[in-house]
N, C-alpha and C positions, 0 to 999 in steps of 0.2 A: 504494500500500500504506500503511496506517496509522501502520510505522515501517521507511523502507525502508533505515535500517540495523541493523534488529533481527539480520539473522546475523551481523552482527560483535560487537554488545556482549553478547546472550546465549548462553549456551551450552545444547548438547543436553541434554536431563533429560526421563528418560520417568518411566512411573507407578512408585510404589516396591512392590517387592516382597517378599512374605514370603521370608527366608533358607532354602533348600533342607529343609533337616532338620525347619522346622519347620510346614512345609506336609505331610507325609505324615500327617497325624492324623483326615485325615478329604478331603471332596469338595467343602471350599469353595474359592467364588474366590481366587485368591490375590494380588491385586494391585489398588492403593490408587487413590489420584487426588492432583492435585496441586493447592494452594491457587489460589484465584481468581486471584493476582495472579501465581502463577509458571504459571498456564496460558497466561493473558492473554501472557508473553514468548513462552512457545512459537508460539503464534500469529504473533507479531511478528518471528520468524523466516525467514517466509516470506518469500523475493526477490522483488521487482519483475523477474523473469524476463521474454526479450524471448519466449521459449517457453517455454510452461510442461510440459516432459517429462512431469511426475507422470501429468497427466490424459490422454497421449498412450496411444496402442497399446503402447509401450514401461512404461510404468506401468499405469494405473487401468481393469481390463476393465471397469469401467461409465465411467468417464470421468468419475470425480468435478467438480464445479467450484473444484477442492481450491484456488488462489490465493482466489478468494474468500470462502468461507467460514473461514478460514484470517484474512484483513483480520478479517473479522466477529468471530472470538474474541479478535482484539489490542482489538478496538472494545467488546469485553467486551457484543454485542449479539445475545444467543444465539437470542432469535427469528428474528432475520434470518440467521444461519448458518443455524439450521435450516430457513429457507425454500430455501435453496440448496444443504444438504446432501439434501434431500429428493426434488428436483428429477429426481435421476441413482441413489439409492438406497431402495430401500422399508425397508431394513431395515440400518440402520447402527448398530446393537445387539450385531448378530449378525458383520458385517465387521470392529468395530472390535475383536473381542475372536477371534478367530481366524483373519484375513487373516493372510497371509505379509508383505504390505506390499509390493507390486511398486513402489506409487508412493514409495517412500523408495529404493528401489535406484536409479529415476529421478530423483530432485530432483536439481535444476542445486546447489544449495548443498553436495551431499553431493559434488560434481566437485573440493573442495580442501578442504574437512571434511565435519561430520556434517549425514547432512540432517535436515529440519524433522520434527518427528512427528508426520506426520501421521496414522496411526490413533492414537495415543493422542487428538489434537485431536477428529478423529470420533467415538470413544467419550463422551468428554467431554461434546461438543455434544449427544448423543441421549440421555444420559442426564439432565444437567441438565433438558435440555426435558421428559421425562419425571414429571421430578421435580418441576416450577413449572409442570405440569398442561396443559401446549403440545400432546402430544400426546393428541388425542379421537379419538373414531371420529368421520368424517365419511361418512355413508352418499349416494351417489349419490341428487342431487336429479329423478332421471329416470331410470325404466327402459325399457330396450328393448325387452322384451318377449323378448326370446331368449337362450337357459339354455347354457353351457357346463360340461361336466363336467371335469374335471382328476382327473388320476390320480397319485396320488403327492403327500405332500407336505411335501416336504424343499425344499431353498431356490428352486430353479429351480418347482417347484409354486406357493410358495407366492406368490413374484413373480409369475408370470401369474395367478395365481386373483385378485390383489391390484389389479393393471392392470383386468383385464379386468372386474372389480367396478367399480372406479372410471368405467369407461367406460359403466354403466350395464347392461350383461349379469346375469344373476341365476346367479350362480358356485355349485356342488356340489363339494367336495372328498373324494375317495375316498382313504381310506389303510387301509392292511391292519394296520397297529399297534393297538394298543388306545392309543394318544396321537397326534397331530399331530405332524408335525416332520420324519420322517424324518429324514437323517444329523444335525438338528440335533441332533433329540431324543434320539436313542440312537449316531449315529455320533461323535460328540463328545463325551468325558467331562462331569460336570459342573464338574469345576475349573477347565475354559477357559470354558465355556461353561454358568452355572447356568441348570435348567431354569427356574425359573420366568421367566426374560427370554424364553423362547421361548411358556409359556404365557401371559405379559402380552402378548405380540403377537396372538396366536392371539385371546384374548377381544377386540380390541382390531375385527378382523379380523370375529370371529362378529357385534359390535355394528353394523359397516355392511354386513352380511348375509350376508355367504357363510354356507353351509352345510359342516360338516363332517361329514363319515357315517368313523368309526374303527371299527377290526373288518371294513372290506366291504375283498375283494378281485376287481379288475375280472377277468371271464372267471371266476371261481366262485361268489362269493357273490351276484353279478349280472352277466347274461351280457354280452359286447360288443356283441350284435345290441340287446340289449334298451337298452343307453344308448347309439347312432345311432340309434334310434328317438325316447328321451325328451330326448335334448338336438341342438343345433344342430350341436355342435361338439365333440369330444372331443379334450383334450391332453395325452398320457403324458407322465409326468417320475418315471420310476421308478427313476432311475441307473444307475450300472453296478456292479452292486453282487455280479456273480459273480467269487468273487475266483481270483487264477490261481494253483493246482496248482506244488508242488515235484514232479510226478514219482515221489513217495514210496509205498508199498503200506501204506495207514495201515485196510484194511480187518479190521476188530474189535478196534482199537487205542483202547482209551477214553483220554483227555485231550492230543487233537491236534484243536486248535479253528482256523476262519479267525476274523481280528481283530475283523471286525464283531461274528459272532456272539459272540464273547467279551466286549467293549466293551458290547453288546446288555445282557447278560446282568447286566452289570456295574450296568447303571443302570439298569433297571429294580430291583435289591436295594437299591439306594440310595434310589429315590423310595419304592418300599413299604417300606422298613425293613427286610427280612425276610432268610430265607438264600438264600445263593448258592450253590448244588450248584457250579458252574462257577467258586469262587473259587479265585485262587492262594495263601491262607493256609498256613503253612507248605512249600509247594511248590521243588521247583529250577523255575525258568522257562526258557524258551529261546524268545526272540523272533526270528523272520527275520525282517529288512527293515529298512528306512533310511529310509522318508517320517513322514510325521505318522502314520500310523496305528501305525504300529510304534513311534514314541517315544508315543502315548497307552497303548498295551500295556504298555507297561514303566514309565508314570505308574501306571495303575492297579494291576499286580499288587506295586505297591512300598505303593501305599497299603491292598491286600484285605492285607499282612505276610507275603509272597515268603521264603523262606527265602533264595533266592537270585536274582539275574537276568541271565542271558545275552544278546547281541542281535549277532546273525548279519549280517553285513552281505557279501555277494557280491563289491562291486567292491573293488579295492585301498585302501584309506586314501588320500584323496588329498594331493597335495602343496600348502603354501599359495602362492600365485599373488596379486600386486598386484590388486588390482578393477579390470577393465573396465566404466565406466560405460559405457551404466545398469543392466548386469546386477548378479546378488548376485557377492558376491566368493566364489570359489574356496577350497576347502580345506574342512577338518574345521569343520562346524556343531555344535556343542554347546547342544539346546536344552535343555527344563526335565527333559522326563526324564533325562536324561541326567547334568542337574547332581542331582536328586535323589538316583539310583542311586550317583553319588560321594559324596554326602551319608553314606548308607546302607553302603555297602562300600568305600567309601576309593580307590574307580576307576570309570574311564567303565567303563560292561560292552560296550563293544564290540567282537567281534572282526574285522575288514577279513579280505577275501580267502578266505571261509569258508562250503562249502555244508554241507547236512546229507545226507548220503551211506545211513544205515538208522537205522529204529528200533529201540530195543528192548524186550521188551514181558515182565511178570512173567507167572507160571500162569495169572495171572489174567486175562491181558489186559490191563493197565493200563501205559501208557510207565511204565518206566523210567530209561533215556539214550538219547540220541543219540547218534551215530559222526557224526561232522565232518569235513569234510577239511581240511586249512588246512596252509599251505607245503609242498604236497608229502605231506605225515603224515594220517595218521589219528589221530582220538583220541576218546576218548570223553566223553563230557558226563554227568553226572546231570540226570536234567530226569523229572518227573511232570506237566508240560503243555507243549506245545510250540504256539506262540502263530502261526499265518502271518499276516505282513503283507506278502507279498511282491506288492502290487498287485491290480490287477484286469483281467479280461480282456473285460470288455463288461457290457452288460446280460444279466439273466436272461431268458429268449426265452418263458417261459410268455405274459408277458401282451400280447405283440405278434403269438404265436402263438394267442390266441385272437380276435384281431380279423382273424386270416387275413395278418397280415402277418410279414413275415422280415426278419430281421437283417441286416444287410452282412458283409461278410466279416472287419471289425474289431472285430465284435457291437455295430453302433447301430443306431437306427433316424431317419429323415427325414435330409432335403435341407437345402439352405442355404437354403431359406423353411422349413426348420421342417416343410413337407409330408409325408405318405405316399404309400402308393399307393390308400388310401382317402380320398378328397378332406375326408370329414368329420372325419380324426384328422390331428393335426397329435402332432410329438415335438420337446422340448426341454433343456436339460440335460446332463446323462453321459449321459442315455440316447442323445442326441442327438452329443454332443461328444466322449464319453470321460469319464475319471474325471480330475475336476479341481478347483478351488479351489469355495469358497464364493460369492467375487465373480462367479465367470462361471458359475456356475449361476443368481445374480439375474439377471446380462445374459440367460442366455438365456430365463428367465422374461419377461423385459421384452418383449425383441423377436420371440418367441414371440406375445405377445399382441396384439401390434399385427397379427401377418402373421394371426389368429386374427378381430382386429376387423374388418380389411379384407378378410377373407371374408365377412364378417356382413352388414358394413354399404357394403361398394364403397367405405369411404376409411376412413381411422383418423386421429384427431387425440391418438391415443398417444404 
């Protein structure tokens, strides 16, 4: 390592961020970088570990080559990081600014203090290189002659469309959005994630040839029969993006939205400028759920000016518990929504131990509170949108039912090669895995594509 007692003389220092209160004015990113020469210690933090956990199954679901590149930024030699950040990730743009960070739970340094940062390092590296013109489109210097369509394309799409290009295949990307990106694009606010870093990939992408077709949905706007006819190989990566039912009678109940569709709504009025029928402006809010999507819920309707915001959480408050490495440590997570909403009303809004029991609705139809249950009591809530982010329970089965195939009983679709029971459709992703991180939607894009080349071509050097 470059300096292998860099975790003892530097300390932890991640990117600086804007102060809660004063980040609600709007949908920009909100978080800085750090000078060349205090990123360069971050780097230099990294152990000379005899294992290095981060990149293990236990941290990095693509298996970053995080100690090395890692050397490269104490060596202040960002080309050469980025040749080995690049190696294991297509898109470290996108990771480094909305990963959970599995591999900082795992770092051996973080086993007696804090560990290395390693996504701030990774953002770092992709952007710099970015920015000193490192990265170009490099279009395949040979093509094979055979056409793969991809469906869907949100991270795990755009990984395989991105492989399977490089490998020479002549890539179509189908998305039913009027944009690229999927959950990038519209499942992710623009304050963690601004769009135009997803459409600077995107053209980056169009330049070594994929095609992108927005607006077409497979099995309507063009049939499944008709692309296993015009391509080789077809590979869903639609998500699981049908989200799961409180159980509620919300039938002619106007302003009881699921997250995406809410979040949807949200960003697209951002990029056109325009109104948002679906904003929580003035609004009581009431959020269920406790993942990321539910504290993006309650980023956003703080920032559309919430009159108020609630966020419903099921299981009990938990109790704080020492960390077991390499997992995350135990207890109450306090993320940005969270600290916003304290910002804004002088308290977390979270209530522990708390379902939503009926709605209730004016002459009009329109929510007006919610009945709660919570220690035993009833009580009532004011709320005029009630936000579910209470998860998701598979993929949506239209478009796996129009290529004649069915769901599992967990709502996925393919095997652990990624196969159907259509030899020419291959599924990877949530659609494939369940509803999960960003990171392991690229993995399954990656190795999607290889199990996709070595149908093609009888071996894959993927």
């Amino acid at each position: 390592m470059g300096k292998p007692t860099g975790f003892l003389e530097y300390a932890r220092q991640e990117r600086p961020c804007a102060p809660p209160a004063e980040r609600l004015d709007g949908f920009r990113e909100f978080h800085g970088d750090l000078t060349p020469a205090r990123r360069r210690e971050q780097g230099g933090r990294c152990m000379n570990c005899g294992v290095p956990f981060c990149q293990s199954d236990y941290g990095c679901p693509l298996h970053n080559l995080i100690p090395e590149w890692n050397d490269e930024v104490f060596a202040g030699n960002i080309p050469h990081a980025l040749s080995r950040l690049l190696k294991t990730n297509n898109f470290p743009e996108f990771t480094g600014r909305v990963c959970p960070a599995l591999c900082e739970n795992a770092c051996v340094c973080a086993l007696n203090g804090e560990a290395v940062t390693v996504r701030d390092n990774e953002l770092s590296i992709i952007e710099e290189a970015w920015a000193d013109g490192l990265v170009i489109p490099a279009p395949p210097k040979v093509r094979t002659g055979k056409r793969v369509a991809v469906v869907g394309s949100g991270p795990a799409g755009l990984a395989a469309a991105d492989q399977l290009n490089r490998r020479g295949h002549s890539v179509t990307v189908l998305e039913r959005d009027d944009r690229p990106g999927g959950l990038l694009m519209y499942g992710i606010p623009a304050m963690k994630l601004d769009k135009r870093i997803v459409l600077r990939r995107i053209e980056k992408m169009e330049a070594e040839g994929i095609e992108f077709r927005c607006g077409t949905e497979a099995g309507r706007d063009i049939s499944a029969a008709q692309l296993t006819v015009d391509f080789d190989a077809v590979v869903l990566c639609c998500g699981a993006r049908k989200a799961r039912e409180l159980g509620l009678d919300t039938a002619g109940v106007s302003g009881v939205l699921p997250a995406l569709e809410y979040l949807t709504a949200a960003t697209k009025a951002v990029l056109a400028d325009a109104e948002n029928p679906r904003s929580a402006a003035g609004k009581n809010v009431v959020v269920v759920g406790n993942g990321d999507t539910a504290t993006d819920c309650v980023a956003t309707a703080l920032r559309q000016g919430a009159g108020s915001v609630i966020q419903l959480v099921r299981k009990p408050r938990p109790d704080s518990a020492a960390r077991v490495w390499p997992y995350p440590a135990a207890g109450v997570k306090t993320d940005y929504g969270q600290e916003e909403a304290a910002a804004r009303f002088g308290r977390d809004p979270r209530l522990y131990s708390t379902t939503v029991k009926e709605l209730l609705r004016d002459d009009a139809g329109a929510l007006r509170a919610v009945v709660i249950a919570t220690d035993g009591r009833e009580k009532e809530l004011p709320a005029e949108l009630l936000l579910i982010a209470a998860g998701f329970s598979g993929a949506e089965p239209e478009t796996a039912a129009a290529f004649g195939l069915e769901l599992n009983g967990k709502g996925r679709l393919g095997d652990a090669g990624f196969r159907t029971a259509d030899p020419k459709v291959f599924a990877c992703g949530d659609m494939r895995r369940g509803a999960s991180l960003v990171a392991w939607a690229i993995a399954e894009g990656r190795a999607c594509a290889r199990a996709v080349d070595e149908a093609l071509e009888g071996y894959s050097n993927l």
